[in-house]
CHARMM-style PDB file with segment names, atoms N, HN, CA, C and O in Angstrom:
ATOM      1  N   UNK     1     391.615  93.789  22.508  1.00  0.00      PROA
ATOM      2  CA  UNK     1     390.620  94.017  23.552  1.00  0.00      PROA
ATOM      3  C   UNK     1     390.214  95.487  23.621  1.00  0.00      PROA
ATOM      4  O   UNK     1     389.048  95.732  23.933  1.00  0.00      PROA
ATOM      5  N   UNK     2     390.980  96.401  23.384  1.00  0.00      PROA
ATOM      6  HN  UNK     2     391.926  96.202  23.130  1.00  0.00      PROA
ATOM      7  CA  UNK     2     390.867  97.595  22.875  1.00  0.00      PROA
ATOM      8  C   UNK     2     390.044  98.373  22.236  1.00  0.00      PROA
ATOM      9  O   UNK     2     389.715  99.525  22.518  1.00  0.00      PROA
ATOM     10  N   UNK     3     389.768  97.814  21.501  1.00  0.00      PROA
ATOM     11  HN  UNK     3     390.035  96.878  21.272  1.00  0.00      PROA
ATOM     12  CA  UNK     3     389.177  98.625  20.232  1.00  0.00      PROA
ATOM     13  C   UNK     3     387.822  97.391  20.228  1.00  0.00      PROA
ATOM     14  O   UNK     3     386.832  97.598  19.526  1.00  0.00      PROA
ATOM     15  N   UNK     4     387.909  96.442  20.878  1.00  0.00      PROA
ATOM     16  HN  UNK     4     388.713  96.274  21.449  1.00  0.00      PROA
ATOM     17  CA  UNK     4     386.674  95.996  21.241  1.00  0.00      PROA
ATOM     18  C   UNK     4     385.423  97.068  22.320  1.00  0.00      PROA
ATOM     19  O   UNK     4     384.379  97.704  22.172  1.00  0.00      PROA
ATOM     20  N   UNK     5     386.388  96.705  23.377  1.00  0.00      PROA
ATOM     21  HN  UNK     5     387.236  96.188  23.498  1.00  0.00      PROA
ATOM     22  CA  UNK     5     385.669  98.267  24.397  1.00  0.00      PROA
ATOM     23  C   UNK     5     385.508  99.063  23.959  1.00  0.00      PROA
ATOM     24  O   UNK     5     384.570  99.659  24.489  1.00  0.00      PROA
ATOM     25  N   UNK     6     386.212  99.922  22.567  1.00  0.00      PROA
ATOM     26  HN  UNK     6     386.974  99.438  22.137  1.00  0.00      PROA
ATOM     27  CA  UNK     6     385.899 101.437  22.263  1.00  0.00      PROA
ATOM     28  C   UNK     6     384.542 100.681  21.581  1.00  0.00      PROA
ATOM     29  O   UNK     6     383.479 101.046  22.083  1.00  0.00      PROA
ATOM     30  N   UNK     7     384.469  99.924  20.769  1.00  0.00      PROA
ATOM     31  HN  UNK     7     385.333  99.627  20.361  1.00  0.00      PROA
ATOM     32  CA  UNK     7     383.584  99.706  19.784  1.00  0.00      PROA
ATOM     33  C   UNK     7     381.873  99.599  20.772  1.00  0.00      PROA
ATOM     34  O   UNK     7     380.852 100.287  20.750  1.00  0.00      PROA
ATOM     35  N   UNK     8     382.228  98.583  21.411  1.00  0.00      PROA
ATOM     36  HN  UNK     8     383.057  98.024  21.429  1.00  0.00      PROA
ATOM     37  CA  UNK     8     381.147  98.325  22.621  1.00  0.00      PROA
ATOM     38  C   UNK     8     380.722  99.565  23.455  1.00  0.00      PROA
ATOM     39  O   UNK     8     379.615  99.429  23.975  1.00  0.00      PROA
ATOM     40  N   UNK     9     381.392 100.819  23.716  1.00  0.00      PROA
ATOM     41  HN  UNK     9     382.292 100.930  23.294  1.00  0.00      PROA
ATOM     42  CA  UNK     9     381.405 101.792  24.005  1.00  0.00      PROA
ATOM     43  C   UNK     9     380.764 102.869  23.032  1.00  0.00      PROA
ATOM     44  O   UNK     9     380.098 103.788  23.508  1.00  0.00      PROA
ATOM     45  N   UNK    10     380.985 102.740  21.542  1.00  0.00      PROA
ATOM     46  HN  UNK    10     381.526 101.993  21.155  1.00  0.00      PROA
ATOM     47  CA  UNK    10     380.597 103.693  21.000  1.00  0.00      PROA
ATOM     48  C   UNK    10     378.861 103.318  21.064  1.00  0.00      PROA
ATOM     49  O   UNK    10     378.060 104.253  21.091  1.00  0.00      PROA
ATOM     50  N   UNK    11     378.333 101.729  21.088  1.00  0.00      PROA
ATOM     51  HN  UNK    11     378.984 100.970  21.067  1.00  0.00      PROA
ATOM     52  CA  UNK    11     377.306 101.261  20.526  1.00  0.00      PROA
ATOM     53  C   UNK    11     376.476 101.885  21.731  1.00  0.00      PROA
ATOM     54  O   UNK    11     375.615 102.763  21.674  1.00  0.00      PROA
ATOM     55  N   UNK    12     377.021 101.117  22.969  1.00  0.00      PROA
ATOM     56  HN  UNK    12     377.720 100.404  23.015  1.00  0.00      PROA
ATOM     57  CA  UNK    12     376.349 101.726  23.942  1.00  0.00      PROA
ATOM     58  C   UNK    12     375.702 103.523  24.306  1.00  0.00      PROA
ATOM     59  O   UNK    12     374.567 103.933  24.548  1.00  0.00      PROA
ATOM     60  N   UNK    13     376.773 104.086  24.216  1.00  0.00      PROA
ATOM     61  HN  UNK    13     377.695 103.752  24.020  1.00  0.00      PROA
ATOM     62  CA  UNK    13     376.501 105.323  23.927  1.00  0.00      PROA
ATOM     63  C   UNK    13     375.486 105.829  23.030  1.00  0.00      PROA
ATOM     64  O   UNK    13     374.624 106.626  23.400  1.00  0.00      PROA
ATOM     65  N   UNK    14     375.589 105.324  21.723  1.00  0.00      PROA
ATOM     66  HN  UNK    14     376.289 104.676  21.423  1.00  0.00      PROA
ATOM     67  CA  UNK    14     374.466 105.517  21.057  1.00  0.00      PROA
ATOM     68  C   UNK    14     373.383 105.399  21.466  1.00  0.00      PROA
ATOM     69  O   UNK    14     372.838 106.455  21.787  1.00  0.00      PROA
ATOM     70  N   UNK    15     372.762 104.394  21.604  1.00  0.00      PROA
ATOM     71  HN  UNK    15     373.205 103.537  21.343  1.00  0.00      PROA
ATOM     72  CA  UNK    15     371.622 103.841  22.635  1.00  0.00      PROA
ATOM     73  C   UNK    15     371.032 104.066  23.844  1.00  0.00      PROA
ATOM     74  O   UNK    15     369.843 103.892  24.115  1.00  0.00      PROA
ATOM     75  N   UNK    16     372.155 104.575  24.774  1.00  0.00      PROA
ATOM     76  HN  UNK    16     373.120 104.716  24.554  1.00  0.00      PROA
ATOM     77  CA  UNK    16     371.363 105.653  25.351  1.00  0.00      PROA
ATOM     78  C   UNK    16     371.407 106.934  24.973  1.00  0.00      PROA
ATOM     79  O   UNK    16     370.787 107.689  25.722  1.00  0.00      PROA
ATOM     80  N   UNK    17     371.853 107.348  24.202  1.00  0.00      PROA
ATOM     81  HN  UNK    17     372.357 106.735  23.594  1.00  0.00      PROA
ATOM     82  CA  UNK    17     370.982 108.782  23.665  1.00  0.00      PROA
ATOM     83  C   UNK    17     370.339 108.744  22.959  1.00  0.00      PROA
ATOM     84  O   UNK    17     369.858 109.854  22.729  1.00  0.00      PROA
ATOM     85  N   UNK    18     369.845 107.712  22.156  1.00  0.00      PROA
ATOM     86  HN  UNK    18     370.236 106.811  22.344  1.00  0.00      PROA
ATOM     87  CA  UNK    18     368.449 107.180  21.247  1.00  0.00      PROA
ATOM     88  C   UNK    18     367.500 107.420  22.274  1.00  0.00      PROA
ATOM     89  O   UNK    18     366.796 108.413  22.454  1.00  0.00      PROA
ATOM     90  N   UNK    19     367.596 106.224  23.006  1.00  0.00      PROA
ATOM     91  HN  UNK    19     368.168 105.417  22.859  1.00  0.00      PROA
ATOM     92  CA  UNK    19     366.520 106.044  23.970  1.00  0.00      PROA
ATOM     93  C   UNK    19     366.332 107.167  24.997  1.00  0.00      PROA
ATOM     94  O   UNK    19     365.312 107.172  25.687  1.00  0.00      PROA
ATOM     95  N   UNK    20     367.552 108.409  25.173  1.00  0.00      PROA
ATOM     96  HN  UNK    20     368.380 108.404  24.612  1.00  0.00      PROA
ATOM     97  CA  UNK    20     367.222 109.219  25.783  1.00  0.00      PROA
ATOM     98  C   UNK    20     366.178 110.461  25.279  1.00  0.00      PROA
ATOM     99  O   UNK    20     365.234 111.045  25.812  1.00  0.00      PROA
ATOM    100  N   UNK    21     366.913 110.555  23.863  1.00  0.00      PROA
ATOM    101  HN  UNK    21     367.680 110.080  23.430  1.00  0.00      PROA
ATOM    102  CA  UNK    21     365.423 111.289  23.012  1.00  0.00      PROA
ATOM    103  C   UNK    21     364.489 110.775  23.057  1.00  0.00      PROA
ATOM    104  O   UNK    21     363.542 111.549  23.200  1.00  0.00      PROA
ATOM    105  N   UNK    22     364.067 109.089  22.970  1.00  0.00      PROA
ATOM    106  HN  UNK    22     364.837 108.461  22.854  1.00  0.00      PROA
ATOM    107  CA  UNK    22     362.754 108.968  22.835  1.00  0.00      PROA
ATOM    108  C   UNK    22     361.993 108.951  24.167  1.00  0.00      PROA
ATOM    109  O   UNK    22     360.780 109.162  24.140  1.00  0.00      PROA
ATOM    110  N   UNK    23     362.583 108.727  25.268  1.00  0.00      PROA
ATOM    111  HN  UNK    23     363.568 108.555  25.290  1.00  0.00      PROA
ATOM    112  CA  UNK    23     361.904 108.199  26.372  1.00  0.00      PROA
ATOM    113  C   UNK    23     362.198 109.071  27.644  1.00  0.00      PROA
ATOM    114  O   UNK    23     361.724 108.944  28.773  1.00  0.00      PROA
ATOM    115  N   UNK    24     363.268 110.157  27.083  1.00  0.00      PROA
ATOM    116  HN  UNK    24     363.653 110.259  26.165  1.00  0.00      PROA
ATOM    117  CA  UNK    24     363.505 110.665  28.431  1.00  0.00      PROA
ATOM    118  C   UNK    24     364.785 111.144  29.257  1.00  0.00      PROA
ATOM    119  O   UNK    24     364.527 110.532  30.293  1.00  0.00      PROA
ATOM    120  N   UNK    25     365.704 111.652  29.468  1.00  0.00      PROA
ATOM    121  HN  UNK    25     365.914 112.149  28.626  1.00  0.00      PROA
ATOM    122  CA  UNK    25     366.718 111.135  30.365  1.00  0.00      PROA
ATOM    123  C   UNK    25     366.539 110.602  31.542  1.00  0.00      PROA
ATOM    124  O   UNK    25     367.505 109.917  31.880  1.00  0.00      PROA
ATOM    125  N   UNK    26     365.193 110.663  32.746  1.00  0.00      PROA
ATOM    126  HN  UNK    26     364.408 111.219  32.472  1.00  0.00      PROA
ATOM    127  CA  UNK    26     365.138 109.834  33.318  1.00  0.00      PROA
ATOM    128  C   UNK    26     364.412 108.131  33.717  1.00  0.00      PROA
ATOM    129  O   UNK    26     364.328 107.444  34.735  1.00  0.00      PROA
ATOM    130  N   UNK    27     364.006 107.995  32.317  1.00  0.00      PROA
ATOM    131  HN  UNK    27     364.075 108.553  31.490  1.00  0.00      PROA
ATOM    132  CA  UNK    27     363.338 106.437  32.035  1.00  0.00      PROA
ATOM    133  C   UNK    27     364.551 105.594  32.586  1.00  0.00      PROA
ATOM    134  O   UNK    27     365.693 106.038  32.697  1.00  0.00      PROA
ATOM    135  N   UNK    28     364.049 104.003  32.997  1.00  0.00      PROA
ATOM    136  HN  UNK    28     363.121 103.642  32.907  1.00  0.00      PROA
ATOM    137  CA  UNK    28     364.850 103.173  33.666  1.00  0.00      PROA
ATOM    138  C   UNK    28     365.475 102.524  32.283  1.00  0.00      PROA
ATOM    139  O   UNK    28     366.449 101.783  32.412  1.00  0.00      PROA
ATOM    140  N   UNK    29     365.010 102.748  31.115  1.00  0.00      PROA
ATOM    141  HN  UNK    29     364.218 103.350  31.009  1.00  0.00      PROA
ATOM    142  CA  UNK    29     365.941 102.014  30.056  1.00  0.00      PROA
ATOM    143  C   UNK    29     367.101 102.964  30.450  1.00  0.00      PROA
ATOM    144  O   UNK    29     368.033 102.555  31.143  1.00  0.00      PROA
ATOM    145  N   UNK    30     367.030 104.227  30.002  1.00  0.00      PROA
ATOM    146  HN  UNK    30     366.273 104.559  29.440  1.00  0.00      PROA
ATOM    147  CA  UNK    30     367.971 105.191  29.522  1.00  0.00      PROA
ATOM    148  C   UNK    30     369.443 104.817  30.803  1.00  0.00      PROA
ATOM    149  O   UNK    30     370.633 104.697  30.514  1.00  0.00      PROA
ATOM    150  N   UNK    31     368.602 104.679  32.621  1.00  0.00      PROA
ATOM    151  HN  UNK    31     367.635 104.777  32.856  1.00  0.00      PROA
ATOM    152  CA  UNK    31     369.484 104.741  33.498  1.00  0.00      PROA
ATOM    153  C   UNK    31     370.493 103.847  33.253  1.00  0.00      PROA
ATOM    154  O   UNK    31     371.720 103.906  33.327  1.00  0.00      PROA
ATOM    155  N   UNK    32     369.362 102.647  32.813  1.00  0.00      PROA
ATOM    156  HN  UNK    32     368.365 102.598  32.752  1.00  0.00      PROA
ATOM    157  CA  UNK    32     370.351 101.194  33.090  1.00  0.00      PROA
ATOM    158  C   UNK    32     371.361 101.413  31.492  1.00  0.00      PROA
ATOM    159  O   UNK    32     372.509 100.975  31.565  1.00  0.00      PROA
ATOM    160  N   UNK    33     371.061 101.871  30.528  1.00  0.00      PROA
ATOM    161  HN  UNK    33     370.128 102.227  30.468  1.00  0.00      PROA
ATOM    162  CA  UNK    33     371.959 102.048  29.803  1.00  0.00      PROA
ATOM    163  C   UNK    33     373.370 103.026  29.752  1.00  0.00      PROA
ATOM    164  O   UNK    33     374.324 102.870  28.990  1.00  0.00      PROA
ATOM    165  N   UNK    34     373.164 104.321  31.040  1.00  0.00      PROA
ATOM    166  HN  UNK    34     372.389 104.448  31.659  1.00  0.00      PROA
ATOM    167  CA  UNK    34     374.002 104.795  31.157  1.00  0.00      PROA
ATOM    168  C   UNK    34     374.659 104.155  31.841  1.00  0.00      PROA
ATOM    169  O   UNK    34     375.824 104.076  31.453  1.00  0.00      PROA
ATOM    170  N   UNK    35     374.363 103.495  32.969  1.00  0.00      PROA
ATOM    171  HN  UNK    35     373.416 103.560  33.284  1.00  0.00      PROA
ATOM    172  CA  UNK    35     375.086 102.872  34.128  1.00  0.00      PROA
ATOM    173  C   UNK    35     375.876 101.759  33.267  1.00  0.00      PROA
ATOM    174  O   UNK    35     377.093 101.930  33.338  1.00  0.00      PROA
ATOM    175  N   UNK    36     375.409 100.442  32.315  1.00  0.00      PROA
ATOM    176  HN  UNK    36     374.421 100.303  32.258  1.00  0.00      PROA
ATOM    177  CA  UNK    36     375.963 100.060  31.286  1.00  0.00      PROA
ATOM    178  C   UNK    36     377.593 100.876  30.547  1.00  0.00      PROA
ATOM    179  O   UNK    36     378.689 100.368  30.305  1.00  0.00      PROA
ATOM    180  N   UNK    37     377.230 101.888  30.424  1.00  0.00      PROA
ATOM    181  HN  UNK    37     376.340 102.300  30.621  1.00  0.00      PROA
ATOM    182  CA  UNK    37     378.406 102.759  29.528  1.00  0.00      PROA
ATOM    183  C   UNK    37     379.243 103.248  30.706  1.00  0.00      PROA
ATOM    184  O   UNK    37     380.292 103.708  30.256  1.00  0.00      PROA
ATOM    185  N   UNK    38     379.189 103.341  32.197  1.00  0.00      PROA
ATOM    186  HN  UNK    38     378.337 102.967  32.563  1.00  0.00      PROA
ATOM    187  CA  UNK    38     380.046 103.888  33.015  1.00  0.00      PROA
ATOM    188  C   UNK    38     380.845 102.808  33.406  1.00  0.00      PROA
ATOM    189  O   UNK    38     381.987 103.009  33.819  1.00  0.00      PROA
ATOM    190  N   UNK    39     380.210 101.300  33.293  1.00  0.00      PROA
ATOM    191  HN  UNK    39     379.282 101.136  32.958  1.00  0.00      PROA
ATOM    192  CA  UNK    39     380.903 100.255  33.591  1.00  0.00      PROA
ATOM    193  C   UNK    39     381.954  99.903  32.382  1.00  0.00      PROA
ATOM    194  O   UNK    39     383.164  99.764  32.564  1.00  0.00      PROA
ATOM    195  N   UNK    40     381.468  99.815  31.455  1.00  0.00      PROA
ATOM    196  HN  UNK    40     380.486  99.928  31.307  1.00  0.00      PROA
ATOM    197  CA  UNK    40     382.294 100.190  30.501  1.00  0.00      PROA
ATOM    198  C   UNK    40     383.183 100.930  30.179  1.00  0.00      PROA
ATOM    199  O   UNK    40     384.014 100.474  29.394  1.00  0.00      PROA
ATOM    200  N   UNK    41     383.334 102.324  30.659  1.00  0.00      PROA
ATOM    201  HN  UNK    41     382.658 102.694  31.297  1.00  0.00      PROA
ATOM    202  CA  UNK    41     384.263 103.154  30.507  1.00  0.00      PROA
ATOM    203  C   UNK    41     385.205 102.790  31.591  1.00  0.00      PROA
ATOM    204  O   UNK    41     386.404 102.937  31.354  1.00  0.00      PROA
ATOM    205  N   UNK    42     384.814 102.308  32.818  1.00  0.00      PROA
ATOM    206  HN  UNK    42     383.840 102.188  33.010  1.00  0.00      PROA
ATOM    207  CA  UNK    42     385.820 101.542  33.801  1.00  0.00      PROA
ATOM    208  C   UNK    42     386.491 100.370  33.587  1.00  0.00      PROA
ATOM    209  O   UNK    42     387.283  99.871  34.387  1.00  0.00      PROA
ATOM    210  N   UNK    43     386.176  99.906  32.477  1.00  0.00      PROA
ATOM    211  HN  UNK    43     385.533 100.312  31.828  1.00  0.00      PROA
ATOM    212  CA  UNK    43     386.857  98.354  32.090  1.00  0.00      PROA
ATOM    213  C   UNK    43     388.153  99.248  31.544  1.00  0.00      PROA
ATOM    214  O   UNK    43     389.342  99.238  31.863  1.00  0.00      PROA
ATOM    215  N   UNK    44     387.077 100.345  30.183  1.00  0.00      PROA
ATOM    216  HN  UNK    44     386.111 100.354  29.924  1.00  0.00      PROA
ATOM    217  CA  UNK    44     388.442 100.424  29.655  1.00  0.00      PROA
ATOM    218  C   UNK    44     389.846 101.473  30.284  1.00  0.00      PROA
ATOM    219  O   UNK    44     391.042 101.500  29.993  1.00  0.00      PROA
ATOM    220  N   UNK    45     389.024 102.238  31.231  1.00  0.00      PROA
ATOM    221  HN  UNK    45     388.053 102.217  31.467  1.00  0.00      PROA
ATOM    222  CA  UNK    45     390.247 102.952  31.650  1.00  0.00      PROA
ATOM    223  C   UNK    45     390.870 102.220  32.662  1.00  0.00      PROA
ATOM    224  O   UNK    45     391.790 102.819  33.221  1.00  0.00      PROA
ATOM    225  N   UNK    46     390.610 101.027  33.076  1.00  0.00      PROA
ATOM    226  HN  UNK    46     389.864 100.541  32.622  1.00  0.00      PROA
ATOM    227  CA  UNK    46     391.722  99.747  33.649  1.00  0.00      PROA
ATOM    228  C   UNK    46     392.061  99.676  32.702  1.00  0.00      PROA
ATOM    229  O   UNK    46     392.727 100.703  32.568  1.00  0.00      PROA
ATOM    230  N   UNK    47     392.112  99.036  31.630  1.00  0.00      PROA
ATOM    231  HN  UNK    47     391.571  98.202  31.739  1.00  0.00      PROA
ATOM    232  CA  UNK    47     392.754  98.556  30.655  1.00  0.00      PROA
ATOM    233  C   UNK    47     393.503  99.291  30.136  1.00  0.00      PROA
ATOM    234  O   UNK    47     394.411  98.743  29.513  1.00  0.00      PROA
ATOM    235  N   UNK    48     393.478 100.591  30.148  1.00  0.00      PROA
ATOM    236  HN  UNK    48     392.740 101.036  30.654  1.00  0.00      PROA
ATOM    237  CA  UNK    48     394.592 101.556  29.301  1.00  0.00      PROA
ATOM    238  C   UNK    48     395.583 101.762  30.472  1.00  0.00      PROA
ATOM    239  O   UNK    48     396.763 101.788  30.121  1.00  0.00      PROA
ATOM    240  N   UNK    49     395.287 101.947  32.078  1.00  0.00      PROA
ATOM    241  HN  UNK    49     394.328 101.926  32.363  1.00  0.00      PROA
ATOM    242  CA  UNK    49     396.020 101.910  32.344  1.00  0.00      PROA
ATOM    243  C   UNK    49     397.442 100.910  33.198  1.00  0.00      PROA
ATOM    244  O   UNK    49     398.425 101.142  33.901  1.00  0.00      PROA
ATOM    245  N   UNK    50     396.735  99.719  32.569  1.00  0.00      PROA
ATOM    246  HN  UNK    50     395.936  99.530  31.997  1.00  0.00      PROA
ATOM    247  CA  UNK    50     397.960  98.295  32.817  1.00  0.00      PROA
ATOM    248  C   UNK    50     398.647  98.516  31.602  1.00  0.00      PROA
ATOM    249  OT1 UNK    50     399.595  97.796  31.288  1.00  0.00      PROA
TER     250      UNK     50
END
């Protein structure tokens, strides 16, 4: 499950900083993709720490 989240994490990340070069840092793709990667980083830092 691990290295699933990092993986899902790295993709995400990417993607919004794609879309942040192309569109902006404050376009609603870019937000909803960061907000995406913060939920994500909260799965996994539950998960690392159980």
């Amino acid at each position: 499950m691990i290295k699933e989240l990092e993986s899902q994490i790295c993709s995400m990340r990417m993607l919004m900083i794609e879309t942040a070069d192309e569109k902006g840092f404050t376009h609603p793709d870019t937000v909803e993709y960061s907000q995406a990667l913060d939920e994500l980083l909260n799965i996994y830092d539950e998960s690392r720490s159980n």
